[in-house]
C-alpha positions as a Markdown table, in Angstrom:
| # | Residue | x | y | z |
|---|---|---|---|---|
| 1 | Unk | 64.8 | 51.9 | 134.8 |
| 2 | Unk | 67.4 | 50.3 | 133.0 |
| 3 | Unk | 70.3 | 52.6 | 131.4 |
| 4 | Unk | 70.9 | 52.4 | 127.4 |
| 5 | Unk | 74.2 | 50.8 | 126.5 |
| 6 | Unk | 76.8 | 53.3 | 125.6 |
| 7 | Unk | 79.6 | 52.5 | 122.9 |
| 8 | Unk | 83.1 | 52.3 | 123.7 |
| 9 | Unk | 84.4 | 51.0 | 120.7 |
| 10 | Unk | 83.9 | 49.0 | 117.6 |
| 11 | Unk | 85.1 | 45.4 | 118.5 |
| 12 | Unk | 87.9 | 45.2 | 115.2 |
| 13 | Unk | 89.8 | 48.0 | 117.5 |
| 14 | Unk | 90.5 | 44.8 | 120.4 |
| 15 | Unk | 93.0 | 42.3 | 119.5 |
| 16 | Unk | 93.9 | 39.1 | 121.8 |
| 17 | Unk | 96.5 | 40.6 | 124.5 |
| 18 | Unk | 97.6 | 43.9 | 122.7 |
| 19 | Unk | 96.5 | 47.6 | 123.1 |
| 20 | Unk | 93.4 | 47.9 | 125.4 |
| 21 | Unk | 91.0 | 50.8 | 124.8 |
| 22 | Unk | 90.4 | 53.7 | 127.3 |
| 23 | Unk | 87.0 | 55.2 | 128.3 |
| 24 | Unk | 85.3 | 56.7 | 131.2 |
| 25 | Unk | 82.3 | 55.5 | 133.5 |
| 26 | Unk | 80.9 | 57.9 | 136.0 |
| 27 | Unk | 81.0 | 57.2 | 139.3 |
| 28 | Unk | 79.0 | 59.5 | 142.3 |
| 29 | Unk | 78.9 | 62.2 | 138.9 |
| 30 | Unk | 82.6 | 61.8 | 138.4 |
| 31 | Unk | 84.5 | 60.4 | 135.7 |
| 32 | Unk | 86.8 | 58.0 | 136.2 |
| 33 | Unk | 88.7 | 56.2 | 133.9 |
| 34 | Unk | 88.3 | 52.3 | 132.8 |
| 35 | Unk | 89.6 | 50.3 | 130.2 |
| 36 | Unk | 88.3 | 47.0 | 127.6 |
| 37 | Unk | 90.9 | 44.3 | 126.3 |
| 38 | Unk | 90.2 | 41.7 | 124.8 |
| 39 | Unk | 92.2 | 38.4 | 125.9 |
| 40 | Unk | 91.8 | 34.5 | 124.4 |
| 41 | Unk | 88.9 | 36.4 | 122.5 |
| 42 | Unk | 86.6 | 37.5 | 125.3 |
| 43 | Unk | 86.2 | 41.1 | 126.3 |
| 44 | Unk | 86.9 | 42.1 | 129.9 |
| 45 | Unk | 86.6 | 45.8 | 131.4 |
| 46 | Unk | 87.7 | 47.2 | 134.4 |
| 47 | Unk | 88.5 | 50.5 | 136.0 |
| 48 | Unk | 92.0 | 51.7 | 135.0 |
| 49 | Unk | 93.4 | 51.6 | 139.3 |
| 50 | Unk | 95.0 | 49.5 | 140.7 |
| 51 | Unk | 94.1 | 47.9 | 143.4 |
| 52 | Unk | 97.4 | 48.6 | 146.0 |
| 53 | Unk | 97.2 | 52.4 | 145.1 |
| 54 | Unk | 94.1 | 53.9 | 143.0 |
| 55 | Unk | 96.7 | 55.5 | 140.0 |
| 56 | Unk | 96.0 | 54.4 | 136.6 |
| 57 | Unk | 97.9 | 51.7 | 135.5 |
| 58 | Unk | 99.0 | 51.9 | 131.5 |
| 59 | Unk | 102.2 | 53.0 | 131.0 |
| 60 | Unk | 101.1 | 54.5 | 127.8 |
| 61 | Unk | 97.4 | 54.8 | 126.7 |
| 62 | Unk | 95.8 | 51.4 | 126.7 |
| 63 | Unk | 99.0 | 49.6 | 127.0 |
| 64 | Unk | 98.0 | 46.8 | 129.9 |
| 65 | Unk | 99.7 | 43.9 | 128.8 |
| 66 | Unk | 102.8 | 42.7 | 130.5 |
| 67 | Unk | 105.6 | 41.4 | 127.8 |
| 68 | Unk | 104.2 | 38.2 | 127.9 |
| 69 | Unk | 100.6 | 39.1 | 127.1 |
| 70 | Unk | 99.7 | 37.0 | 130.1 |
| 71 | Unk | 98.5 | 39.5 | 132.6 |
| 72 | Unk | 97.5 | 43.0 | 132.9 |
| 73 | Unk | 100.7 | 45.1 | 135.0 |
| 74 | Unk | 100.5 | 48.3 | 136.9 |
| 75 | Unk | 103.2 | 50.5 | 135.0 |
| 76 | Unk | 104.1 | 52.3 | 138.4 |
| 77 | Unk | 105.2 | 49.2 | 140.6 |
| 78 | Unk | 104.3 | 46.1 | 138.5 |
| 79 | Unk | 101.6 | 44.5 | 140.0 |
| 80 | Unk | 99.8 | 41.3 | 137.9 |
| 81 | Unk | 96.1 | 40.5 | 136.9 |
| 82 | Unk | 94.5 | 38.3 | 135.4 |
| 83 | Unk | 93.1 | 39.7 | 132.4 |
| 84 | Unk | 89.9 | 36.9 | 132.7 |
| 85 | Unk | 89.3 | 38.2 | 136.2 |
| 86 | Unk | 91.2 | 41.0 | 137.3 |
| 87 | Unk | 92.2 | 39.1 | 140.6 |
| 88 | Unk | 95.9 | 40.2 | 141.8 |
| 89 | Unk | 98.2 | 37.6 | 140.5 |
| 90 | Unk | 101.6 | 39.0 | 141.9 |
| 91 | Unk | 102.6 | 41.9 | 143.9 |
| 92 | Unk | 101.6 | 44.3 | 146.7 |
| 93 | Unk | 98.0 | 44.0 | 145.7 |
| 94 | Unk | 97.5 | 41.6 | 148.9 |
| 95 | Unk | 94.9 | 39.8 | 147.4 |
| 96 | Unk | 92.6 | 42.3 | 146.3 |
| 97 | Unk | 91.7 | 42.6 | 142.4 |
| 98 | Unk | 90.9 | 45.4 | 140.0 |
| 99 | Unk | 87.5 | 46.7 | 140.0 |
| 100 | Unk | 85.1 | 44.9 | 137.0 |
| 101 | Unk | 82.9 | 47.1 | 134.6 |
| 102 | Unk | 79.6 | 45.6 | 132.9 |
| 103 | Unk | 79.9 | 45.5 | 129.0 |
| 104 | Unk | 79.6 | 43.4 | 126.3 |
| 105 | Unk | 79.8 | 42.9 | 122.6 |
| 106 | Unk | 77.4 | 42.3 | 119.7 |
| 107 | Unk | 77.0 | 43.7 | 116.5 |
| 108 | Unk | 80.2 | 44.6 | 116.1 |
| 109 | Unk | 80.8 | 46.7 | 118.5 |
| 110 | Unk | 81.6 | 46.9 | 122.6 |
| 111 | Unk | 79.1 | 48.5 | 124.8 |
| 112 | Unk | 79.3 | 49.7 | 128.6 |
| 113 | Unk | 76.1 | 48.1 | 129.6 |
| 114 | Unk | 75.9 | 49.8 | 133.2 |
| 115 | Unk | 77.7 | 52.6 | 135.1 |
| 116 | Unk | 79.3 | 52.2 | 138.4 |
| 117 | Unk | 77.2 | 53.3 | 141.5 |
| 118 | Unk | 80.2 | 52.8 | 144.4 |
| 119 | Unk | 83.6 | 51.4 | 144.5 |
């Protein structure tokens, strides 16, 4: 049976490569934190870890965005994503990318359309 979407946030709080919003998605009955930005005006969620060492990666809350606004950086050792994909771009990621969570927007608002089973 199929889950109801759950609201994260209406979409007028996402701007194009600025402040990302945090929310949780359970896991194995554990919360773990995620995060939705919004970048060249397309929504994109993923679990707030990077991929070298599961920590989360704002340095602030929802701050993602490197200075550019080109990638999504790991505060602790600045690792790059691609905010379309989430694949490593630079750094001791070796390849691997940041995990993707299901969501999506309409009527105004943004939606976690399905919870995480396994990582």
């Amino acid at each position: 049976m199929a889950q109801q979407p759950r609201l994260i946030c209406a979409s007028a709080q996402l701007k194009n490569a600025a402040i990302g919003v945090r929310f949780d998605v359970e896991i194995g009955g554990t919360p773990v934190p995620a995060f939705v930005i919004r970048f060249h005006n397309k929504i994109h969620a993923y679990l707030n870890r990077c991929a070298h060492i599961p920590i989360e990666m704002d340095w602030q809350p929802g701050d993602f965005f490197d200075f550019s606004g080109l990638y999504l950086v790991c505060a602790t050792h600045g690792a790059l994503y691609l905010p379309e994909t989430g694949q490593c771009a630079s750094g001791r990621c070796a390849g691997k990318g940041l995990t993707a969570v299901a969501v999506q927007e309409y009527d105004g608002n943004i939606y976690l359309t399905e919870e995480i089973h396994h990582v």
